[in-house]
N, C-alpha and C positions, 0 to 999 in steps of 0.2 A: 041172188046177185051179190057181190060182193066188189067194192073197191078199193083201191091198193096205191099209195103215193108210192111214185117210184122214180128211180135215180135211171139217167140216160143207158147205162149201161145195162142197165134191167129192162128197158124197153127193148133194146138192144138186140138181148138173147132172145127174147119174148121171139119178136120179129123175124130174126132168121129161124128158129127152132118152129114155127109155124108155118102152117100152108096161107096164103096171104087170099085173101076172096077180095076184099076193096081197100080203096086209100083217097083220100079226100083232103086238101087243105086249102086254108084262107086264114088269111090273117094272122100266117106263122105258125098257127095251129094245125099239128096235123091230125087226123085222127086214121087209125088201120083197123081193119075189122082180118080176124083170122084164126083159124084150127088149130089149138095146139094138142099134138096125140095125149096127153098125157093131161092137161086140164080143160080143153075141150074148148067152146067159141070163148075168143076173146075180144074186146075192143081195147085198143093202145092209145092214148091219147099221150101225145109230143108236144109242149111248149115251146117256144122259139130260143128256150137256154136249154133244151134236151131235155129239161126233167118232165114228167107227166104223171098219168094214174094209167093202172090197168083196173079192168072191168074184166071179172068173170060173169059170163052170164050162164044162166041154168037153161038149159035145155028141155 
């Protein structure tokens, strides 16, 4: 597993370049769980000023 401070517009591509499975928020936070072809399940976490982490997770 591996995680990654990331700027909004890296969540951004993440997000659309994925196939989306779930999405969850509270408290401004949001978090995305989703496939991406090329690095495979990811979770996105969004703070309420855009910027977040990604989470690779190993399979």
């Amino acid at each position: 597993m591996r995680l990654i401070e990331a700027e909004p517009s890296l969540i951004q591509d993440l997000k659309d370049e994925s196939e989306p499975i779930g999405e969850k928020s509270q408290s401004g936070v949001t978090v995305f769980t989703a496939r991406h072809p090329t690095l495979g399940k990811l979770v996105l976490v969004k703070a309420p000023d855009g910027r977040g982490i990604v989470v690779e997770v190993d399979e």
